[in-house]
PDB file of N, CA, C and O in Angstrom:
ATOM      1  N   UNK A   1      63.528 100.182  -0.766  1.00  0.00           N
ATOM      2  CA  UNK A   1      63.698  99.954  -2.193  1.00  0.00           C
ATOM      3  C   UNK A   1      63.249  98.543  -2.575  1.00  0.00           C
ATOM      4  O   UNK A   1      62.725  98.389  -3.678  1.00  0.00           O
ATOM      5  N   UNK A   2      63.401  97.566  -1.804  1.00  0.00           N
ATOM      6  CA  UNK A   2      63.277  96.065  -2.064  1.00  0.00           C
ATOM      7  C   UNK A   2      61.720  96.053  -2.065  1.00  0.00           C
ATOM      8  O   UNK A   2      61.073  95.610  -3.014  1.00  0.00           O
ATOM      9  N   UNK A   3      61.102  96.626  -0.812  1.00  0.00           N
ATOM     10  CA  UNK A   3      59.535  96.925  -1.561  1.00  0.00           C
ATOM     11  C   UNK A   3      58.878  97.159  -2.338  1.00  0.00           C
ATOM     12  O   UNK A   3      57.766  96.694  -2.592  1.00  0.00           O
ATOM     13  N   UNK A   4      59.835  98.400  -3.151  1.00  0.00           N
ATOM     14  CA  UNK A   4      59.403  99.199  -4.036  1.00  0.00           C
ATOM     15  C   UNK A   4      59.295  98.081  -5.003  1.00  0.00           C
ATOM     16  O   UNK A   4      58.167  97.729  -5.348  1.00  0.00           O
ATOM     17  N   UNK A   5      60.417  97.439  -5.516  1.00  0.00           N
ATOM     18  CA  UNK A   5      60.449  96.124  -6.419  1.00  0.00           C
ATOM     19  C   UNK A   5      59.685  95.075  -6.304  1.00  0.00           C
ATOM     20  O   UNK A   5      59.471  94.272  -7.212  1.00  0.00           O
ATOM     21  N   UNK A   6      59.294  95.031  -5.338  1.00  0.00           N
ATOM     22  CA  UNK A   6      58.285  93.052  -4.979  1.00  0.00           C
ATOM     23  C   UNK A   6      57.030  94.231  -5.489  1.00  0.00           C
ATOM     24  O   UNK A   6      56.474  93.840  -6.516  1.00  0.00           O
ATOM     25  N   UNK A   7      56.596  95.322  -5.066  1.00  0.00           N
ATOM     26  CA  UNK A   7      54.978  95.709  -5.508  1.00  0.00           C
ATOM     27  C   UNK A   7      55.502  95.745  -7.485  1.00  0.00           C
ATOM     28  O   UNK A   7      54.973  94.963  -8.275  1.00  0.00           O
ATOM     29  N   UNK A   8      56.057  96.281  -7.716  1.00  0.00           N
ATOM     30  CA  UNK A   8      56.745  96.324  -9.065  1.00  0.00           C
ATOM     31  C   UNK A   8      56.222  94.611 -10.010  1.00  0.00           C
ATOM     32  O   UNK A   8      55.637  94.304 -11.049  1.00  0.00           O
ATOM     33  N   UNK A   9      56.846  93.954  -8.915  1.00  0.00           N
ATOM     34  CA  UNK A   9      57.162  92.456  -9.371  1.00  0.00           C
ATOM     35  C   UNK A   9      55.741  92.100  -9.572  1.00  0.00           C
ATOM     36  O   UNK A   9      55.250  91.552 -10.559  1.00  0.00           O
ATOM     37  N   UNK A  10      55.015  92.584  -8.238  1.00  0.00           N
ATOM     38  CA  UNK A  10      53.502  91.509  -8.053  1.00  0.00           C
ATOM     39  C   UNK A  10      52.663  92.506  -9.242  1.00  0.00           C
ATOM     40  O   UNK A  10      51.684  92.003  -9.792  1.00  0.00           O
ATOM     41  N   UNK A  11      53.053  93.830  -9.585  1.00  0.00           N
ATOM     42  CA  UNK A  11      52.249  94.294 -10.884  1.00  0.00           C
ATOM     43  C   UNK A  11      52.523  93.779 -11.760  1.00  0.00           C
ATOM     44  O   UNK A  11      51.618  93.153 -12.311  1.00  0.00           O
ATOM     45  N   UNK A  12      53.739  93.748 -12.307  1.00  0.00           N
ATOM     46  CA  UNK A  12      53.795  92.648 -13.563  1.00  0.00           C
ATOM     47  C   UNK A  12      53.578  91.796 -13.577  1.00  0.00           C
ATOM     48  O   UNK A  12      53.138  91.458 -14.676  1.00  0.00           O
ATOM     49  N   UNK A  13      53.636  90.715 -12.568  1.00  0.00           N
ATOM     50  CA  UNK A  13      52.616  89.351 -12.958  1.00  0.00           C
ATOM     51  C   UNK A  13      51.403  89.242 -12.913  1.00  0.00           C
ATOM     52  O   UNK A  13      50.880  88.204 -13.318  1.00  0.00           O
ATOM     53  N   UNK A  14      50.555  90.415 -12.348  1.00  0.00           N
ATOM     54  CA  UNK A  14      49.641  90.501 -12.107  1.00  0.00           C
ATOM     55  C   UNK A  14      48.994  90.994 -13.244  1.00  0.00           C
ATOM     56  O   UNK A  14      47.785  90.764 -13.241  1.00  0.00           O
ATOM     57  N   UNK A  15      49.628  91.896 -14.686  1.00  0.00           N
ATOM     58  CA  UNK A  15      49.472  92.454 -15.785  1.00  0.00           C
ATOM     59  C   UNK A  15      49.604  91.136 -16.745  1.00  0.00           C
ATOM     60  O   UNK A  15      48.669  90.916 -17.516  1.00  0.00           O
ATOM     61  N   UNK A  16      50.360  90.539 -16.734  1.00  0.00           N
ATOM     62  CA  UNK A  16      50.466  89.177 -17.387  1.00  0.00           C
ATOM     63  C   UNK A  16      48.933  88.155 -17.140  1.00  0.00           C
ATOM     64  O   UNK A  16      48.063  87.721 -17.894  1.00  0.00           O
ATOM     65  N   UNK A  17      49.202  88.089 -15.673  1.00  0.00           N
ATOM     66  CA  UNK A  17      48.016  86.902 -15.764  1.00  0.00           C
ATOM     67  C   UNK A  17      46.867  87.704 -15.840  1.00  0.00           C
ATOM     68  O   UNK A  17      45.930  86.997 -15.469  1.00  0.00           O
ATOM     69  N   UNK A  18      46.340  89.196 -16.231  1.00  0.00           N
ATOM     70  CA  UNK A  18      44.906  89.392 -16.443  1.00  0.00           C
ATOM     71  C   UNK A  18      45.020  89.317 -18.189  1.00  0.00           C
ATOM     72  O   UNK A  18      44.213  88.892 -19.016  1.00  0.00           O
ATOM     73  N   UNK A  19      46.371  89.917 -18.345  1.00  0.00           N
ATOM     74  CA  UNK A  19      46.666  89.297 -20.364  1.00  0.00           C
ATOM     75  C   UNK A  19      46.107  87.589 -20.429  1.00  0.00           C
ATOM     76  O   UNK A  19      45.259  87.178 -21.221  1.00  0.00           O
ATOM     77  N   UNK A  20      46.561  87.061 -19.768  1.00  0.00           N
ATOM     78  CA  UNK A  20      46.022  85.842 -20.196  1.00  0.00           C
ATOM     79  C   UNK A  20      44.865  85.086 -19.933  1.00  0.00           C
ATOM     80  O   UNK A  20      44.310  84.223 -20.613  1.00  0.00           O
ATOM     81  N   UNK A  21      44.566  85.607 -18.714  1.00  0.00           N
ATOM     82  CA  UNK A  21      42.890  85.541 -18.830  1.00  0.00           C
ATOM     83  C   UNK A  21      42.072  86.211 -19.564  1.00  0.00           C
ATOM     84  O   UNK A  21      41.027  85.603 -19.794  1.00  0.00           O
ATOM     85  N   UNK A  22      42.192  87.662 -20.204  1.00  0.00           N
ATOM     86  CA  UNK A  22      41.415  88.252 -21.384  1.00  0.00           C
ATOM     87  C   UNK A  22      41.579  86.918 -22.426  1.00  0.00           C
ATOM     88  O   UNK A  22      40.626  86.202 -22.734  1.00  0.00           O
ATOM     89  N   UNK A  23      42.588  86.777 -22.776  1.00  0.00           N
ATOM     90  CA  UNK A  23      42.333  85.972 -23.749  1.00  0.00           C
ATOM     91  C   UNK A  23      42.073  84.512 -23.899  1.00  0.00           C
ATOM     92  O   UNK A  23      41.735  83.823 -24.861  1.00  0.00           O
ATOM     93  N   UNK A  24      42.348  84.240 -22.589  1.00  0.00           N
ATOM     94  CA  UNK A  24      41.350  82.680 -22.563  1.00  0.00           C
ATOM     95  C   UNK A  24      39.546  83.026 -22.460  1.00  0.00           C
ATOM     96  O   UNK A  24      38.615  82.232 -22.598  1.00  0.00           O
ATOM     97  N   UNK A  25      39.524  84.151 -22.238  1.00  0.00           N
ATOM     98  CA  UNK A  25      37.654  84.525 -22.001  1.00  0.00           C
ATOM     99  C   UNK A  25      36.976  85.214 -23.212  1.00  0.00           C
ATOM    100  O   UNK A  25      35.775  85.433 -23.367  1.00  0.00           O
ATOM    101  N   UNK A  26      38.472  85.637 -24.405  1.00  0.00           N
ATOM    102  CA  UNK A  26      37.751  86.530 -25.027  1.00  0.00           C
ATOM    103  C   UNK A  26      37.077  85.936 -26.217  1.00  0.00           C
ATOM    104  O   UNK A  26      36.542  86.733 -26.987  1.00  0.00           O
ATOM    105  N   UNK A  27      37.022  84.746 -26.471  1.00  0.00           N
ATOM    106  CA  UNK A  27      36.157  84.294 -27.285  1.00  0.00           C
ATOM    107  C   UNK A  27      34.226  84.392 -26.298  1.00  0.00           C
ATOM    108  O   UNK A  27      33.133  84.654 -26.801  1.00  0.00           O
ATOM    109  N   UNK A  28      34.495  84.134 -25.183  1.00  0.00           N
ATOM    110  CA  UNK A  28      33.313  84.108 -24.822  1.00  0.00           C
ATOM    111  C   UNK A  28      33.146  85.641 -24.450  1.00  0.00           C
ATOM    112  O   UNK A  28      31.940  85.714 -24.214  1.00  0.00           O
ATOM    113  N   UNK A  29      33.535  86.563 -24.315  1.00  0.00           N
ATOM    114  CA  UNK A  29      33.332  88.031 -24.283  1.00  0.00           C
ATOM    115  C   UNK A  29      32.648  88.418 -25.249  1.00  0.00           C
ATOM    116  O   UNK A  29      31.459  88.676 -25.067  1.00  0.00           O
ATOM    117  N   UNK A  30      33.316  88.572 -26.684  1.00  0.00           N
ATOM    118  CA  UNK A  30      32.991  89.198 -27.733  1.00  0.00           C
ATOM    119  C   UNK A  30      32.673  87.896 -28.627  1.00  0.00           C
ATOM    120  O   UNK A  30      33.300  87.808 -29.682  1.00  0.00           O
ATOM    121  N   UNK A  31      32.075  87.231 -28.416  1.00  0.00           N
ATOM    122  CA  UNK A  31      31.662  86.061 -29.606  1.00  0.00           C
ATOM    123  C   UNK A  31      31.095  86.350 -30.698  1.00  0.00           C
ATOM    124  O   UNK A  31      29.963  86.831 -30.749  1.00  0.00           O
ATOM    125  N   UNK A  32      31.958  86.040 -31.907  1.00  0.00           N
ATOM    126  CA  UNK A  32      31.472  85.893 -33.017  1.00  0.00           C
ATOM    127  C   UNK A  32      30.424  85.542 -33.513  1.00  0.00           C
ATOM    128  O   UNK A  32      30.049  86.138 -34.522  1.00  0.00           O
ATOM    129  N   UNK A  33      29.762  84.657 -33.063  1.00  0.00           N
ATOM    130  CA  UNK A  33      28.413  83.958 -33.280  1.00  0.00           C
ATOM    131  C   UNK A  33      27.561  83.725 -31.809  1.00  0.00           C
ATOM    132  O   UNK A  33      27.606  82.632 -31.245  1.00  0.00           O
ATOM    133  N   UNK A  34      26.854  84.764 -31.308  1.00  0.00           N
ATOM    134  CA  UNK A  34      26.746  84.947 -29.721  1.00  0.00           C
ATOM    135  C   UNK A  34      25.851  83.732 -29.349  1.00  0.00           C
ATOM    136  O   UNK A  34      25.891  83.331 -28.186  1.00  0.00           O
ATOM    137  N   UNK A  35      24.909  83.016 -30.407  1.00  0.00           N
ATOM    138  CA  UNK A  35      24.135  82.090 -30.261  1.00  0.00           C
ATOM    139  C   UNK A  35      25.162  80.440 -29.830  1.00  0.00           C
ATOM    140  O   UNK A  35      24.640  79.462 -29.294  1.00  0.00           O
ATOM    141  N   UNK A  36      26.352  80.508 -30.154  1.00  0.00           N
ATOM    142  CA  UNK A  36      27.625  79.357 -30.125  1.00  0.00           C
ATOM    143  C   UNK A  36      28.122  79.565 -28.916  1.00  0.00           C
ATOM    144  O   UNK A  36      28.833  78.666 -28.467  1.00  0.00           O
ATOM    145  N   UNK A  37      27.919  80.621 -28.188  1.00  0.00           N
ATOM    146  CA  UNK A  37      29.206  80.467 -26.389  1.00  0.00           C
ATOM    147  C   UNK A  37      28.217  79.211 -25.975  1.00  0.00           C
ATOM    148  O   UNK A  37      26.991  79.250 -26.074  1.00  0.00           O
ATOM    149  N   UNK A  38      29.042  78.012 -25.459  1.00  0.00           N
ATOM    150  CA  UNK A  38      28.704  77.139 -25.057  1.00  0.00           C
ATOM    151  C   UNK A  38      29.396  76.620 -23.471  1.00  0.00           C
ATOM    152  O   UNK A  38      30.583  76.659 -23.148  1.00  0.00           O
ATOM    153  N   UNK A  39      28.278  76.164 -22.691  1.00  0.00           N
ATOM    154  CA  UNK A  39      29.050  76.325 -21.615  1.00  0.00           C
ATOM    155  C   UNK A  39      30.198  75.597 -21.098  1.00  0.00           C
ATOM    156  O   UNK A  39      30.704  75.712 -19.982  1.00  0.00           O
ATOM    157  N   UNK A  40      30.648  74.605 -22.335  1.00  0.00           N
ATOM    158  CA  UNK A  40      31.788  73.851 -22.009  1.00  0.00           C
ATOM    159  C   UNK A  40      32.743  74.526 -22.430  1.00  0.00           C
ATOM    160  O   UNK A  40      33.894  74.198 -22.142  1.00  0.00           O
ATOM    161  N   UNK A  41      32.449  75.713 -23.271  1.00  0.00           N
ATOM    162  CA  UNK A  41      34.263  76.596 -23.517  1.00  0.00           C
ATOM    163  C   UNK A  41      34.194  77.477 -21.919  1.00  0.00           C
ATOM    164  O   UNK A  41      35.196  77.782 -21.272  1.00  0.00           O
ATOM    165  N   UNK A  42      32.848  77.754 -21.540  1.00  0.00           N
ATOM    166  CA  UNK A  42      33.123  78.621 -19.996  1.00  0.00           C
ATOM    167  C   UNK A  42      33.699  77.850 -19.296  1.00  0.00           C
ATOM    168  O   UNK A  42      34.678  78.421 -18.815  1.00  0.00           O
ATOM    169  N   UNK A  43      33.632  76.958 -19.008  1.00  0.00           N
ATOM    170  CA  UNK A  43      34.373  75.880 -17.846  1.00  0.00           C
ATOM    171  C   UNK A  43      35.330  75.277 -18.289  1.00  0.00           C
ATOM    172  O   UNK A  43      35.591  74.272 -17.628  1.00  0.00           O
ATOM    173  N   UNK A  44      36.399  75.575 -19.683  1.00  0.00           N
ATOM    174  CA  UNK A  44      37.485  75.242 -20.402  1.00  0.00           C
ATOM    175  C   UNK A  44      38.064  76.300 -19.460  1.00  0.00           C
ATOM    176  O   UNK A  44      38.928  76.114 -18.603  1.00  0.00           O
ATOM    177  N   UNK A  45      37.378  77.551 -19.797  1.00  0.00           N
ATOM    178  CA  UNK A  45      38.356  78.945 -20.057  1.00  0.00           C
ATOM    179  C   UNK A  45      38.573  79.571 -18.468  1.00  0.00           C
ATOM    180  O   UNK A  45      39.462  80.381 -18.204  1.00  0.00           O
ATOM    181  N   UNK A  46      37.553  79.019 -17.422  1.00  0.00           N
ATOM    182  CA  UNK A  46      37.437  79.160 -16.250  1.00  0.00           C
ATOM    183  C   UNK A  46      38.997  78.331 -15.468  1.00  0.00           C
ATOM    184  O   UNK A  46      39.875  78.685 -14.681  1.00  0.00           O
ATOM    185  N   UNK A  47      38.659  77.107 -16.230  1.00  0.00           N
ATOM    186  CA  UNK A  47      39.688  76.568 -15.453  1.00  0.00           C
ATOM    187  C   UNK A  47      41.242  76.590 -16.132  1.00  0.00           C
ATOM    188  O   UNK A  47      42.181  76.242 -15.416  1.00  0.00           O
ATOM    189  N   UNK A  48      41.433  76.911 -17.211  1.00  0.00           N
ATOM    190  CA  UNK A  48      42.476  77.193 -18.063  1.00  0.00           C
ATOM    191  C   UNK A  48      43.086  78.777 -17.114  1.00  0.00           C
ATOM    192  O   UNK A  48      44.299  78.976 -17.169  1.00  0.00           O
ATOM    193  N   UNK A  49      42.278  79.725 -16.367  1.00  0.00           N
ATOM    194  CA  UNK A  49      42.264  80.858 -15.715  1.00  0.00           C
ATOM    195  C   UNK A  49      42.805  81.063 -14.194  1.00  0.00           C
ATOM    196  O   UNK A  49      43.443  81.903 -13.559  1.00  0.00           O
ATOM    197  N   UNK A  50      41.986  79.417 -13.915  1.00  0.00           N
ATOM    198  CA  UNK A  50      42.438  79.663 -12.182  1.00  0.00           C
ATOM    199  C   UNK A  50      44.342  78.766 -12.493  1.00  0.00           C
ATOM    200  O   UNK A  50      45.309  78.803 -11.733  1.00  0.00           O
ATOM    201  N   UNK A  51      44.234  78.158 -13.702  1.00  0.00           N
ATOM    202  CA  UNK A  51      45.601  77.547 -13.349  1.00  0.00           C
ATOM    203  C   UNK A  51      46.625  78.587 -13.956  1.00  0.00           C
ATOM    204  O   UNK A  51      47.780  78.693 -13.545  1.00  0.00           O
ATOM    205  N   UNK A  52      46.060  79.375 -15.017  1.00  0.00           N
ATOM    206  CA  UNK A  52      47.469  80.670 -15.005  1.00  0.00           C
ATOM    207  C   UNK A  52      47.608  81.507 -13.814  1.00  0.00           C
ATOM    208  O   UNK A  52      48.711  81.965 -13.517  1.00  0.00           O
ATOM    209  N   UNK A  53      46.259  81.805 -12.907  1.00  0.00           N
ATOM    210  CA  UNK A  53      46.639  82.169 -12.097  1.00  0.00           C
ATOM    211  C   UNK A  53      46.971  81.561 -10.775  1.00  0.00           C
ATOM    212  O   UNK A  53      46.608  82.369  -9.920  1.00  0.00           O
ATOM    213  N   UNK A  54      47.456  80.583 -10.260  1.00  0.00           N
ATOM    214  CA  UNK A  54      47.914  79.779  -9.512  1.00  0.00           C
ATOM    215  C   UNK A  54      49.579  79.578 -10.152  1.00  0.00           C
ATOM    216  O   UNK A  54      50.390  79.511  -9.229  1.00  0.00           O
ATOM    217  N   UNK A  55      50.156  79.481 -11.427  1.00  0.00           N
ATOM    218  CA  UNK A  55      51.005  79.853 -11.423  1.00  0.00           C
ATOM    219  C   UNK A  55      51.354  81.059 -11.614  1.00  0.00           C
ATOM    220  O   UNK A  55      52.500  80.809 -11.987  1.00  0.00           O
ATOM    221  N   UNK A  56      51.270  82.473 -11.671  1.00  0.00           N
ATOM    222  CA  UNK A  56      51.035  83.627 -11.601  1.00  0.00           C
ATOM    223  C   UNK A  56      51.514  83.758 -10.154  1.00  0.00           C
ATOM    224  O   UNK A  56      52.615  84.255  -9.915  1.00  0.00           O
ATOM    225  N   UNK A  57      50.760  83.349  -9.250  1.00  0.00           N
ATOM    226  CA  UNK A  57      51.091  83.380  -8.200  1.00  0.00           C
ATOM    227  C   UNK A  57      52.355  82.598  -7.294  1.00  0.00           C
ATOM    228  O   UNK A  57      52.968  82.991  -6.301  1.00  0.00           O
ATOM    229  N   UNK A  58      52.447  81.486  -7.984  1.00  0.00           N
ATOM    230  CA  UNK A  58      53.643  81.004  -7.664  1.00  0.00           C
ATOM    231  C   UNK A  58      54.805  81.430  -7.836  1.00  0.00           C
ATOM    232  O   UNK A  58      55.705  81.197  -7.028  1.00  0.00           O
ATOM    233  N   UNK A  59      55.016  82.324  -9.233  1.00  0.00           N
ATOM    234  CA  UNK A  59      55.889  83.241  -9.762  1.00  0.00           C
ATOM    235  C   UNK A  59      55.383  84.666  -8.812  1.00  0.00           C
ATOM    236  O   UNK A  59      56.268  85.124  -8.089  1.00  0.00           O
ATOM    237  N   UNK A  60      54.872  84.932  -8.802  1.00  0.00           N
ATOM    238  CA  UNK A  60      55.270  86.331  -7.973  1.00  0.00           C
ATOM    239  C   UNK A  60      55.665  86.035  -6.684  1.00  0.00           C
ATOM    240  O   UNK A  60      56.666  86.676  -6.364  1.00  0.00           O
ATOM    241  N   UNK A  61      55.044  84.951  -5.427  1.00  0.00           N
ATOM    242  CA  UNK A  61      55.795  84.763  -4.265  1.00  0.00           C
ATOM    243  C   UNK A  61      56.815  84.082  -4.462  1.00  0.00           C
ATOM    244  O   UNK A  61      57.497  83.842  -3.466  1.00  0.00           O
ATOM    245  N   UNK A  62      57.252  83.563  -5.738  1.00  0.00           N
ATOM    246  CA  UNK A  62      59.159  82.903  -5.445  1.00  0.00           C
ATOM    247  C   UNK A  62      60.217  84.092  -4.398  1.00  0.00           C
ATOM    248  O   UNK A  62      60.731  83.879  -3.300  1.00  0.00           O
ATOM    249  N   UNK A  63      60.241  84.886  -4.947  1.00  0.00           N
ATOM    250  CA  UNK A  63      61.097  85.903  -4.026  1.00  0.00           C
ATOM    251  C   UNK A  63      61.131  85.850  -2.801  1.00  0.00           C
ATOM    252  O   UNK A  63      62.092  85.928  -2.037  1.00  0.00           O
ATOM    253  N   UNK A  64      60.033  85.711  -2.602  1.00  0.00           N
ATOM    254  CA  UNK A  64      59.725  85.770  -0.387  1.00  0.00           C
ATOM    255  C   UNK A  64      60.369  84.535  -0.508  1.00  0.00           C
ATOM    256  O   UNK A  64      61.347  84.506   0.238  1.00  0.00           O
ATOM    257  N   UNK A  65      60.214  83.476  -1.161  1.00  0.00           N
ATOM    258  CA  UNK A  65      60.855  82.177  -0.638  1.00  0.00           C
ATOM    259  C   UNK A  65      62.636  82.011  -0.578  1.00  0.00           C
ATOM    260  O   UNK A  65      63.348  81.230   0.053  1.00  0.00           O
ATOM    261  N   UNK A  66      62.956  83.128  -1.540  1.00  0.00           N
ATOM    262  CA  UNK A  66      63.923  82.852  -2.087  1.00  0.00           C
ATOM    263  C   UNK A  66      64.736  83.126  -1.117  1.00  0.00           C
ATOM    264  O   UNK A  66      65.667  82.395  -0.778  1.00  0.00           O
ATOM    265  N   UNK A  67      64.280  84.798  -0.316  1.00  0.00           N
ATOM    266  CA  UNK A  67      64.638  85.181   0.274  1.00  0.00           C
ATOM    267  C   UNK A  67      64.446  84.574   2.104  1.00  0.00           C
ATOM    268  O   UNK A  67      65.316  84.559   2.975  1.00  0.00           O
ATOM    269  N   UNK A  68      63.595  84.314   2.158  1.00  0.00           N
ATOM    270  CA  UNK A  68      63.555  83.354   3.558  1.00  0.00           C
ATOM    271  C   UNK A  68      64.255  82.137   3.660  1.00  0.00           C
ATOM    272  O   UNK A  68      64.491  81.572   4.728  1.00  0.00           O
ATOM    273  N   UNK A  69      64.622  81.690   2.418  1.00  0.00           N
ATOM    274  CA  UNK A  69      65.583  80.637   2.316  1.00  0.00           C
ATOM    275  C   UNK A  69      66.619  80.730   2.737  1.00  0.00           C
ATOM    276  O   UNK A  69      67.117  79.931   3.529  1.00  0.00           O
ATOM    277  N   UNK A  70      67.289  81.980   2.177  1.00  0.00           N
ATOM    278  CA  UNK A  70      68.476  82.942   2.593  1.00  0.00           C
ATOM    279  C   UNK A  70      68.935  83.130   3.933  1.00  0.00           C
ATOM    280  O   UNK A  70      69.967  82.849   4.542  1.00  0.00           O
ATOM    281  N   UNK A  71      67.721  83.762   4.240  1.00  0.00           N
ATOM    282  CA  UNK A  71      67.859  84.403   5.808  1.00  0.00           C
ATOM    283  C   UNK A  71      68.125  83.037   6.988  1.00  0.00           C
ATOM    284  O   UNK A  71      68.734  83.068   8.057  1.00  0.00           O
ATOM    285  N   UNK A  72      67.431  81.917   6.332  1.00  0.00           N
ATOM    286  CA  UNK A  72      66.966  80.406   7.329  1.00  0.00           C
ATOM    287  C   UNK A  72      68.889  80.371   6.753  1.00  0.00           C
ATOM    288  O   UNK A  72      69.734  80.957   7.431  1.00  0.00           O
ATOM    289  N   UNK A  73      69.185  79.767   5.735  1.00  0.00           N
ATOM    290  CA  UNK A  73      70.799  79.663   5.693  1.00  0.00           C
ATOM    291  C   UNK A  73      71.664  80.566   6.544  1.00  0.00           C
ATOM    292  O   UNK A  73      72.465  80.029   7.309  1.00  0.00           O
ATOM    293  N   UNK A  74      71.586  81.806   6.491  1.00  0.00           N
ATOM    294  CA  UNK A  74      72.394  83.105   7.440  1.00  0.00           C
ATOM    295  C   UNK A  74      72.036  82.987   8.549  1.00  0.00           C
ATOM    296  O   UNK A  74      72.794  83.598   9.303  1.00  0.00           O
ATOM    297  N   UNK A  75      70.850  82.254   9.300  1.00  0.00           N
ATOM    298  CA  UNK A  75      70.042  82.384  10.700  1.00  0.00           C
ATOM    299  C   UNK A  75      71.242  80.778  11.309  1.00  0.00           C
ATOM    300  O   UNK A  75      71.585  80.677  12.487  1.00  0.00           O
ATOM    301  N   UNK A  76      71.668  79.744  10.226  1.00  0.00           N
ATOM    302  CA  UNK A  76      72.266  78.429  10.888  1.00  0.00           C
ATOM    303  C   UNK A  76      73.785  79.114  11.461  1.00  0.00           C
ATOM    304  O   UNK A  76      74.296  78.861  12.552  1.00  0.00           O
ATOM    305  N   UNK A  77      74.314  80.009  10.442  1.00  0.00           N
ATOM    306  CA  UNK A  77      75.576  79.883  10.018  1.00  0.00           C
ATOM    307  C   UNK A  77      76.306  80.521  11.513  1.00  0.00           C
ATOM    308  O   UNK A  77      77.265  79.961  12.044  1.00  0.00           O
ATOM    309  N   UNK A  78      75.641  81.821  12.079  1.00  0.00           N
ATOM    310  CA  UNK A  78      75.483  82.569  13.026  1.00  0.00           C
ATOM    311  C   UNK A  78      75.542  82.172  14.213  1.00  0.00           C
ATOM    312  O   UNK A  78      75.375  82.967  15.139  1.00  0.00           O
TER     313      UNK A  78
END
């Protein structure tokens, strides 16, 4: 069951951070004025992307930590 939940967990953050990369890219996707994508909003929106997803990822592996934290506390006590 605890599996079932962490794949659960890593889909929803994983649904979040592609929400927020659509929309850091979607000006350069569908541009209004296609002659204006300039390549300093690509390398805004590139790197505005790897850092939601770097925290994205930090938020979905908290759990393993949380939980190895746990186990390292229950592993002294023993």
């Amino acid at each position: 069951m605890i599996k079932v939940m962490l794949i659960a967990w890593y889909l929803f953050v994983g649904v979040i951070w592609l929400s927020i990369a659509y929309i850091n890219f979607e000006d350069i996707i569908f541009p209004k004025y296609p002659d204006r994508v300039y390549k300093k909003d690509v390398i805004e929106s590139c790197v505005d992307t790897l850092v939601a997803a770097s925290i994205a990822l930090i938020i979905a592996l908290l759990p393993n930590f949380i939980v190895a934290v746990i186990q390292w506390i229950v592993s002294l006590v023993h």
